[in-house]
PDB file of N, CA, C and O in Angstrom, chain B, residues numbered from 101:
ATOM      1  N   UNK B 101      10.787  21.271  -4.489  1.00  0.00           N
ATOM      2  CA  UNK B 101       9.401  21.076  -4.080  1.00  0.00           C
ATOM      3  C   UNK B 101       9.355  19.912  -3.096  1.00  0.00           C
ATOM      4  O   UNK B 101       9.792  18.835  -3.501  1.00  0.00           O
ATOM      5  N   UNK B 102       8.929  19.986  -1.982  1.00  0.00           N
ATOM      6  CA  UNK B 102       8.530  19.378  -0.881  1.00  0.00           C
ATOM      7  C   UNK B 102       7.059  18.489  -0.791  1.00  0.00           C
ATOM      8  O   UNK B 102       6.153  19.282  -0.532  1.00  0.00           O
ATOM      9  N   UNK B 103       6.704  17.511  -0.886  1.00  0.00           N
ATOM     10  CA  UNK B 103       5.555  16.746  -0.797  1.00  0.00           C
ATOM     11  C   UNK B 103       5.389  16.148   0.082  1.00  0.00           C
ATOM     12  O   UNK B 103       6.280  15.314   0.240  1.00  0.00           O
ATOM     13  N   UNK B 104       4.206  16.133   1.226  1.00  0.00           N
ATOM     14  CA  UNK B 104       3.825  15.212   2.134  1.00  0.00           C
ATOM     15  C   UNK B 104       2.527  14.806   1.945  1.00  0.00           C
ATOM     16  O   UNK B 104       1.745  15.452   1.247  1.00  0.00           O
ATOM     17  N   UNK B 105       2.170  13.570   2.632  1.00  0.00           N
ATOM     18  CA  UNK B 105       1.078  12.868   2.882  1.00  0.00           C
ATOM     19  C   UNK B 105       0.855  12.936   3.986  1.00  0.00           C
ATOM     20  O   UNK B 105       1.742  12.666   4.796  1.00  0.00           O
ATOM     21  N   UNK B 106      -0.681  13.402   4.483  1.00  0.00           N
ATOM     22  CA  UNK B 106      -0.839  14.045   5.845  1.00  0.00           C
ATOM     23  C   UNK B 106      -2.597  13.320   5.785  1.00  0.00           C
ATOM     24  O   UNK B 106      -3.705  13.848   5.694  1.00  0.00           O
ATOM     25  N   UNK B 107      -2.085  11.749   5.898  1.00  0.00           N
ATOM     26  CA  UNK B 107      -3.355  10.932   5.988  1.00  0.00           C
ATOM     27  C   UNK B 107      -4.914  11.781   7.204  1.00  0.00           C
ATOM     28  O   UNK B 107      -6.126  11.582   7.122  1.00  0.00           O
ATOM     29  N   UNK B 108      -4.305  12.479   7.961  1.00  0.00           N
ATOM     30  CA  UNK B 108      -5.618  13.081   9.092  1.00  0.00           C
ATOM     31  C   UNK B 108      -6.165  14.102   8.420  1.00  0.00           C
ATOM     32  O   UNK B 108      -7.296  14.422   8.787  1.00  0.00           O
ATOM     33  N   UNK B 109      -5.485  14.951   7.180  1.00  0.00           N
ATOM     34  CA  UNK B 109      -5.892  16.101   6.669  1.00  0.00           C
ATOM     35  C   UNK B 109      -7.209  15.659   5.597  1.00  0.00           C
ATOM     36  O   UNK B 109      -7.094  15.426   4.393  1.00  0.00           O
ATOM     37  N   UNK B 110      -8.440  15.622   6.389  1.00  0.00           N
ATOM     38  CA  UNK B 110      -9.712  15.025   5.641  1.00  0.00           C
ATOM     39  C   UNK B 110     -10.711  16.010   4.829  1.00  0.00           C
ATOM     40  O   UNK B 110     -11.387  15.759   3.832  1.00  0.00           O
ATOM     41  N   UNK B 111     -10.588  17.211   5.573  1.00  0.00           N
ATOM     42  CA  UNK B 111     -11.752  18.003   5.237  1.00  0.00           C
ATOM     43  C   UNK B 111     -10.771  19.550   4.709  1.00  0.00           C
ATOM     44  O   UNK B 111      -9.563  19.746   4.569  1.00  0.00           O
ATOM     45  N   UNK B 112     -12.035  20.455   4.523  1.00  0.00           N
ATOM     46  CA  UNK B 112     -11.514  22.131   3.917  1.00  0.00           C
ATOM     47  C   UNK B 112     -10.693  22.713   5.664  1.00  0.00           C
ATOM     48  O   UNK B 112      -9.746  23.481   5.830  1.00  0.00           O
ATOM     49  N   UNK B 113     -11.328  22.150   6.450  1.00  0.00           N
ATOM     50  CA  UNK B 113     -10.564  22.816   7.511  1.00  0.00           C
ATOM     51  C   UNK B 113      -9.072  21.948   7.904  1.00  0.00           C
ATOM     52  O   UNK B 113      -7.951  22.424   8.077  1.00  0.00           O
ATOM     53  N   UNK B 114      -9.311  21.182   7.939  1.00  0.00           N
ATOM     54  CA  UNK B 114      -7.706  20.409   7.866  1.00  0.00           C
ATOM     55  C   UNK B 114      -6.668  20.877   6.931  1.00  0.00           C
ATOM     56  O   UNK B 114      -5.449  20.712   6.972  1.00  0.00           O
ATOM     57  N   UNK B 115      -7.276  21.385   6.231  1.00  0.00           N
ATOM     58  CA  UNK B 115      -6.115  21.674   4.947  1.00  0.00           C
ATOM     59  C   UNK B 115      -6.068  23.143   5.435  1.00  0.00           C
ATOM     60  O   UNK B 115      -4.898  23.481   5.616  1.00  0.00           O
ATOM     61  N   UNK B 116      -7.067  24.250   5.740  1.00  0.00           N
ATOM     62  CA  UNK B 116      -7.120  25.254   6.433  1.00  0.00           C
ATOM     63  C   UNK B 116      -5.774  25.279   7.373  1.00  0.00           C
ATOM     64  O   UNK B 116      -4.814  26.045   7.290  1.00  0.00           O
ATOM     65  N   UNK B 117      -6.056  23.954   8.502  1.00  0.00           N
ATOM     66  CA  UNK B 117      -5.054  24.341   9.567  1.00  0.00           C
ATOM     67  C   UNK B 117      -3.704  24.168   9.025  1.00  0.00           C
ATOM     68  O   UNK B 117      -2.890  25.092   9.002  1.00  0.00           O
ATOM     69  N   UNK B 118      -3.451  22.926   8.568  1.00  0.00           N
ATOM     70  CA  UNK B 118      -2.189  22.321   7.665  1.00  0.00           C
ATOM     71  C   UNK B 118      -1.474  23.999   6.854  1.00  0.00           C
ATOM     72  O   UNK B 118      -0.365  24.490   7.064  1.00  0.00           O
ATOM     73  N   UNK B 119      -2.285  24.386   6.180  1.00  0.00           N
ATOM     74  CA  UNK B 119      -1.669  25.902   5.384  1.00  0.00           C
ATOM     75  C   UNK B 119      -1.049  26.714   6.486  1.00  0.00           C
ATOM     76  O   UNK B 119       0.083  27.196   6.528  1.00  0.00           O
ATOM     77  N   UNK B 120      -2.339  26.785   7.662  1.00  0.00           N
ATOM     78  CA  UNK B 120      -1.204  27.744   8.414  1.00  0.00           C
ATOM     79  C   UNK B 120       0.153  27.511   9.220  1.00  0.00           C
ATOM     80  O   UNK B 120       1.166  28.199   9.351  1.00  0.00           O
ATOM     81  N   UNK B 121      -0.293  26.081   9.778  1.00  0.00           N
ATOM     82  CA  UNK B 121       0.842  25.553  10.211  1.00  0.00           C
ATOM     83  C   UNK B 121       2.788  25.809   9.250  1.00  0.00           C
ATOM     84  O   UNK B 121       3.939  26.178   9.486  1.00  0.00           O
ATOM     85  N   UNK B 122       1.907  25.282   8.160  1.00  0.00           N
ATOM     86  CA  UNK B 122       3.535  25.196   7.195  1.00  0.00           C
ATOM     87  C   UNK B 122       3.806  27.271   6.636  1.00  0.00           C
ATOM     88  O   UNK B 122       4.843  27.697   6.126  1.00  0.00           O
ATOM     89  N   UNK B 123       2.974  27.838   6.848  1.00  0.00           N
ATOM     90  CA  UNK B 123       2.803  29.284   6.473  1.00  0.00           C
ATOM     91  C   UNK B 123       3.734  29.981   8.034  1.00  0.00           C
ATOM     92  O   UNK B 123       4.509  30.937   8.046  1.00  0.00           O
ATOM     93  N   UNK B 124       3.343  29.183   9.107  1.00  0.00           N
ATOM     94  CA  UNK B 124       4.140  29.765  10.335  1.00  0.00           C
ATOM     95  C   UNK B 124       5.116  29.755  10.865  1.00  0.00           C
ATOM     96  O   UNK B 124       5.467  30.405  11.849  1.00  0.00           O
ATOM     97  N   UNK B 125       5.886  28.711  10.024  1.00  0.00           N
ATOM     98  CA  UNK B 125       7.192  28.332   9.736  1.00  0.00           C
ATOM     99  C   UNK B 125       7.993  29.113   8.542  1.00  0.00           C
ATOM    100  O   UNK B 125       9.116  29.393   8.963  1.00  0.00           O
ATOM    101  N   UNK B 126       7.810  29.541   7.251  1.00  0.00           N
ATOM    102  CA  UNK B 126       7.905  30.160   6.471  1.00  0.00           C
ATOM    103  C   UNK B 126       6.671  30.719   5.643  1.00  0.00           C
ATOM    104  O   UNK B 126       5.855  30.175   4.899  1.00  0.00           O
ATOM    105  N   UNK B 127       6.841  31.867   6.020  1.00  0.00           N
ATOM    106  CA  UNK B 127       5.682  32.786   5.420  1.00  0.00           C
ATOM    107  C   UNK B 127       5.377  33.214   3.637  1.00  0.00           C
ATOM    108  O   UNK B 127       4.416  33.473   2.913  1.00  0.00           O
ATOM    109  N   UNK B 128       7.115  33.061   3.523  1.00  0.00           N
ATOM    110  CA  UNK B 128       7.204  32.790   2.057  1.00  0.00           C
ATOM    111  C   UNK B 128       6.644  31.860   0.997  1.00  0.00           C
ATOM    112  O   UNK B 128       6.259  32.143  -0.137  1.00  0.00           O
ATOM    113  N   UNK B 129       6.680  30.800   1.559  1.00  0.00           N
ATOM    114  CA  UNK B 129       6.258  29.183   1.395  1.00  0.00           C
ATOM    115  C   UNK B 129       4.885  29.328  -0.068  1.00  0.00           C
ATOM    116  O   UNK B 129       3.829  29.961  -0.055  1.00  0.00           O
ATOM    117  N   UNK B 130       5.347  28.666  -0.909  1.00  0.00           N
ATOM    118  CA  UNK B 130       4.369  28.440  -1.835  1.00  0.00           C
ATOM    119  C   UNK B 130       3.630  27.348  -1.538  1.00  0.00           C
ATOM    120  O   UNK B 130       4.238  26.285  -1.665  1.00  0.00           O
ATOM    121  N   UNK B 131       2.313  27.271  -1.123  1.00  0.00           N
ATOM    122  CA  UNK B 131       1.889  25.725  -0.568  1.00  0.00           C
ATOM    123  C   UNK B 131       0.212  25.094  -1.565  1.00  0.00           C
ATOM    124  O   UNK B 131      -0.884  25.652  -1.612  1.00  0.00           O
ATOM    125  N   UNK B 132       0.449  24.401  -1.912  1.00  0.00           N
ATOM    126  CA  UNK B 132      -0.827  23.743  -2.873  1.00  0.00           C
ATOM    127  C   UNK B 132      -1.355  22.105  -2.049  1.00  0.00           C
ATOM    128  O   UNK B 132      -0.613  21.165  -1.762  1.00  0.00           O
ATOM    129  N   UNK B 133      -2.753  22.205  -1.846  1.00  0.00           N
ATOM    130  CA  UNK B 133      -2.988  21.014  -1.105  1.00  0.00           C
ATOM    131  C   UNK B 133      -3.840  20.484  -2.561  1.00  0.00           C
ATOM    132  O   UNK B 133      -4.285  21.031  -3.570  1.00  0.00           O
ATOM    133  N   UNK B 134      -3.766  19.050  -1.992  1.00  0.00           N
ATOM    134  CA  UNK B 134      -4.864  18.441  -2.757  1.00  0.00           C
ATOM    135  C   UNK B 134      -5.708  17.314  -1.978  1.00  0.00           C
ATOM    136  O   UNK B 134      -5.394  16.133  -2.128  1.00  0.00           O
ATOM    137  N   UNK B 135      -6.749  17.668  -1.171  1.00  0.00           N
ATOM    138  CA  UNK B 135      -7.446  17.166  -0.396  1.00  0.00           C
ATOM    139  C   UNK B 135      -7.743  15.728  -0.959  1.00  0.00           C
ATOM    140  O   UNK B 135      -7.078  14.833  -0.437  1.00  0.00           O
ATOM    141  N   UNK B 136      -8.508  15.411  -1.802  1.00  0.00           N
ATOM    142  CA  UNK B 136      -9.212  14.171  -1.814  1.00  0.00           C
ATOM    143  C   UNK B 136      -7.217  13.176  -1.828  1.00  0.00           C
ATOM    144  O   UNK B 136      -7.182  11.999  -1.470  1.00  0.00           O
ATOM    145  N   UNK B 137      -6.069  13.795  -2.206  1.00  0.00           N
ATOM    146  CA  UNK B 137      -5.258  12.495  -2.387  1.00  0.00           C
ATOM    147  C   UNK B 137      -4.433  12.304  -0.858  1.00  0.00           C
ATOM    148  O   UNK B 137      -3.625  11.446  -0.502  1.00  0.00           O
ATOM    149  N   UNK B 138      -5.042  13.559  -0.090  1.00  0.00           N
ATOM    150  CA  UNK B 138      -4.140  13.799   1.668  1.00  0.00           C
ATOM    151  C   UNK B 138      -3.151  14.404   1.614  1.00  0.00           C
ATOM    152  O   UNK B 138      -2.536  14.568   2.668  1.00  0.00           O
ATOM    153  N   UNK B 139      -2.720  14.863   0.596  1.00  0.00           N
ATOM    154  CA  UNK B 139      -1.131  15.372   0.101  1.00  0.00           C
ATOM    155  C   UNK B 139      -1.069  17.233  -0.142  1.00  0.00           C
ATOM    156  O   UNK B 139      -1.996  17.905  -0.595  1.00  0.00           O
ATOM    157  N   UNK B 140       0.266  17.747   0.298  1.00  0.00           N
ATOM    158  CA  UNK B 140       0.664  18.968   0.258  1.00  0.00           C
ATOM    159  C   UNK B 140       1.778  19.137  -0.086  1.00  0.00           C
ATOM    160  O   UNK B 140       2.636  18.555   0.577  1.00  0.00           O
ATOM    161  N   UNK B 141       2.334  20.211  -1.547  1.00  0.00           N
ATOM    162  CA  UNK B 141       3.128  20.308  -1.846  1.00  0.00           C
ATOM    163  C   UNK B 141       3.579  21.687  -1.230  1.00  0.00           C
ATOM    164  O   UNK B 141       2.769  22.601  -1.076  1.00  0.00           O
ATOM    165  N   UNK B 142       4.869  21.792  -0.893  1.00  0.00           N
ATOM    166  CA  UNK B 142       5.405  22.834  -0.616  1.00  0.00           C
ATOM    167  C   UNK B 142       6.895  23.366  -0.982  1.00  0.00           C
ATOM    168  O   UNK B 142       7.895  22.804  -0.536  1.00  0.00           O
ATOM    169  N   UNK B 143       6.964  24.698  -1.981  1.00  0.00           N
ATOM    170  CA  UNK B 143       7.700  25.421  -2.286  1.00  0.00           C
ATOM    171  C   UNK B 143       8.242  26.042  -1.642  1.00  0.00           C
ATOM    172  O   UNK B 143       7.562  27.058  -1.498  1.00  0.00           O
ATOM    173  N   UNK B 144       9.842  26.172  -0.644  1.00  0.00           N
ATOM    174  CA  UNK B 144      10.518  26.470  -0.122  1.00  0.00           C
ATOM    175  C   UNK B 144      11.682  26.171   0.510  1.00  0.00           C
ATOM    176  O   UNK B 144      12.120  25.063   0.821  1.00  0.00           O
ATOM    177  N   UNK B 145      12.289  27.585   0.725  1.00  0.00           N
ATOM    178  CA  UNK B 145      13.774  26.862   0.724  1.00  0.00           C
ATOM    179  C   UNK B 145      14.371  26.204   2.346  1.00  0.00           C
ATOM    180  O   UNK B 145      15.520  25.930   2.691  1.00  0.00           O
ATOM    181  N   UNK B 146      13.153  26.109   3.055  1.00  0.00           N
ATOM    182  CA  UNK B 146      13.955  25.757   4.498  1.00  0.00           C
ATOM    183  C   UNK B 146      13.810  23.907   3.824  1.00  0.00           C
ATOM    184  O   UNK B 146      13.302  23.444   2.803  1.00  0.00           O
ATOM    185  N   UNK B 147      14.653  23.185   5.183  1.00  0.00           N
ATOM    186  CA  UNK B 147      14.971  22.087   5.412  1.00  0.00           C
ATOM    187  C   UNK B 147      12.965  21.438   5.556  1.00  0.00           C
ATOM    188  O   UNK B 147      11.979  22.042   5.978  1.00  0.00           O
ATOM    189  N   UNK B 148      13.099  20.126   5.033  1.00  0.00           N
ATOM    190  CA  UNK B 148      11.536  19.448   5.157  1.00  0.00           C
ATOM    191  C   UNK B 148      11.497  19.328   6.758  1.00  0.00           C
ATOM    192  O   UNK B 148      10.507  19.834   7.287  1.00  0.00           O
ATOM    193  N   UNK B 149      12.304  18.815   7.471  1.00  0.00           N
ATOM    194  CA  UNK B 149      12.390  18.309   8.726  1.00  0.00           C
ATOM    195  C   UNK B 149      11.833  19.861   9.678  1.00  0.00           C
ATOM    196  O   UNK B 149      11.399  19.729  10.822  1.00  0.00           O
ATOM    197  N   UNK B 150      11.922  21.156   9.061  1.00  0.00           N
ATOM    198  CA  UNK B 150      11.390  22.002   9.955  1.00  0.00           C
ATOM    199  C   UNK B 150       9.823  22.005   9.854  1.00  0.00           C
ATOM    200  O   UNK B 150       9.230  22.543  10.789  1.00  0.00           O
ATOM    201  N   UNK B 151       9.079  21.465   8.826  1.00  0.00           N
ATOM    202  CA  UNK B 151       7.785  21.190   7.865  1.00  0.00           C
ATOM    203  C   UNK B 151       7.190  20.109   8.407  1.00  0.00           C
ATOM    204  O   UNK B 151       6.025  20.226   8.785  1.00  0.00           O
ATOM    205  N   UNK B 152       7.908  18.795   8.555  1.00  0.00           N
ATOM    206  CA  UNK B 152       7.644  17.648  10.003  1.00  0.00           C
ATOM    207  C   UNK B 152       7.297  17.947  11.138  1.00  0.00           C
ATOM    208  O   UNK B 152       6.467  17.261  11.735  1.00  0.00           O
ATOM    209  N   UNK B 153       7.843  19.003  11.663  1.00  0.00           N
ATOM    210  CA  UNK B 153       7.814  19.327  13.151  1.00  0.00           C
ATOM    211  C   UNK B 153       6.822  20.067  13.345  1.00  0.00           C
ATOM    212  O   UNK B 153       5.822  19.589  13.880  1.00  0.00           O
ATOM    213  N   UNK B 154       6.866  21.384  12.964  1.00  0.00           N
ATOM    214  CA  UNK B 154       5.492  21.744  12.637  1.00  0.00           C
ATOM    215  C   UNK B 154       3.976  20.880  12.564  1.00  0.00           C
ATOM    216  O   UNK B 154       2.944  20.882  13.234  1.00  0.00           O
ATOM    217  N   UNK B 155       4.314  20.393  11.751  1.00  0.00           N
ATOM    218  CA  UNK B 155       2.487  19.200  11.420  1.00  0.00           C
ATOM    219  C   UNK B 155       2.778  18.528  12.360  1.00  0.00           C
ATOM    220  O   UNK B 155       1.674  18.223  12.811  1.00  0.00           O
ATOM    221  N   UNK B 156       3.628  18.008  13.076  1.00  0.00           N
ATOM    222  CA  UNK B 156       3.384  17.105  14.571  1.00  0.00           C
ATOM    223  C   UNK B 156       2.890  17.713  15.359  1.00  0.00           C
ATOM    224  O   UNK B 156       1.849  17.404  15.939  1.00  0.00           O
ATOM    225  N   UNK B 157       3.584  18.756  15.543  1.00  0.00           N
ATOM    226  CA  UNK B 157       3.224  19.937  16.677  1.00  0.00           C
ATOM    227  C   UNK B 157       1.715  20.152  16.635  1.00  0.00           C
ATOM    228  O   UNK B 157       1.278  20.100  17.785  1.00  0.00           O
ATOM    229  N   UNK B 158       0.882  20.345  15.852  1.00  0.00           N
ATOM    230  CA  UNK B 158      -0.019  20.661  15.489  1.00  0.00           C
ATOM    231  C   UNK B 158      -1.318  19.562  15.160  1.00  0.00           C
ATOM    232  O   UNK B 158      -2.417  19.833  14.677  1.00  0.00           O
ATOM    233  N   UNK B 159      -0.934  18.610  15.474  1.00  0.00           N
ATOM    234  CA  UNK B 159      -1.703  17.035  15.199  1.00  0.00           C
ATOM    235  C   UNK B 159      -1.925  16.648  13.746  1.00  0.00           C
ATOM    236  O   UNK B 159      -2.997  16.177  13.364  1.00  0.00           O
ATOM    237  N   UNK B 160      -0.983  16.838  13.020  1.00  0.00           N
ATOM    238  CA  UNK B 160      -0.919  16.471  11.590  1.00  0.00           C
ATOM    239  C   UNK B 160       0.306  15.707  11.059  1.00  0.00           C
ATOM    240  O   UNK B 160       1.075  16.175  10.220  1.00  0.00           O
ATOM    241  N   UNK B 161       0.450  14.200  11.755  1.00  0.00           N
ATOM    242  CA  UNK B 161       1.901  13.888  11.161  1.00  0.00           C
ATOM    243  C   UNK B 161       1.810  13.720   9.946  1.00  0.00           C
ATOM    244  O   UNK B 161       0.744  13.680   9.332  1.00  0.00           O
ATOM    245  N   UNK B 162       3.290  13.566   9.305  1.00  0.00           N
ATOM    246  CA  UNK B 162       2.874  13.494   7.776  1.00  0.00           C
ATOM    247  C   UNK B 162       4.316  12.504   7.404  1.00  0.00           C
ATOM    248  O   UNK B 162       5.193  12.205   8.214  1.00  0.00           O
ATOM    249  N   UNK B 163       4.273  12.220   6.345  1.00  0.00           N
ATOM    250  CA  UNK B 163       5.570  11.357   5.594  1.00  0.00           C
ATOM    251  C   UNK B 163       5.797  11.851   4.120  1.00  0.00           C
ATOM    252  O   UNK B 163       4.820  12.299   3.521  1.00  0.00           O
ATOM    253  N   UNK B 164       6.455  11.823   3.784  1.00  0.00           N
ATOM    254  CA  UNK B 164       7.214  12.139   2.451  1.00  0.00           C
ATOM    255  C   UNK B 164       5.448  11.260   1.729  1.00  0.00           C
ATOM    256  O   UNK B 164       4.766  10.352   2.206  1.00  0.00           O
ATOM    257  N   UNK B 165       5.267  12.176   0.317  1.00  0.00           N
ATOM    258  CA  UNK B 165       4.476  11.404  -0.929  1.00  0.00           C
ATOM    259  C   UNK B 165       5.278  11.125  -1.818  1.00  0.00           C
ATOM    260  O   UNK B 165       4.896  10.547  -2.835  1.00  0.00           O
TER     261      UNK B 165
END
């Protein structure tokens, strides 16, 4: 399980975009947000660093929770 903190992800649509972002990278991806703490867990087997790149790409940096 993969956890980031994605301090810009504020609202239902941030977490909206954030899902698809990490969903467009692996479609498989089990992904659970929890808005009010900024944080997204994600179930899957690629590398985190492809999961980084993505949310940059996309205006969502994030860091390990």
């Amino acid at each position: 399980m993969l956890n980031f903190y994605i301090p810009k992800m504020t609202c239902g649509g941030c977490a909206k975009s954030v899902t698809q972002a990490l969903l467009s990278v692996d479609p498989k991806a089990r992904i659970e947000t929890n808005l009010a703490a900024c944080e997204v867990q994600v179930e899957s087997v690629l590398d985190e660093d492809v999961f980084f790149a993505v949310l940059n790409e996309v205006g969502f940096p994030a860091r390990r929770a």
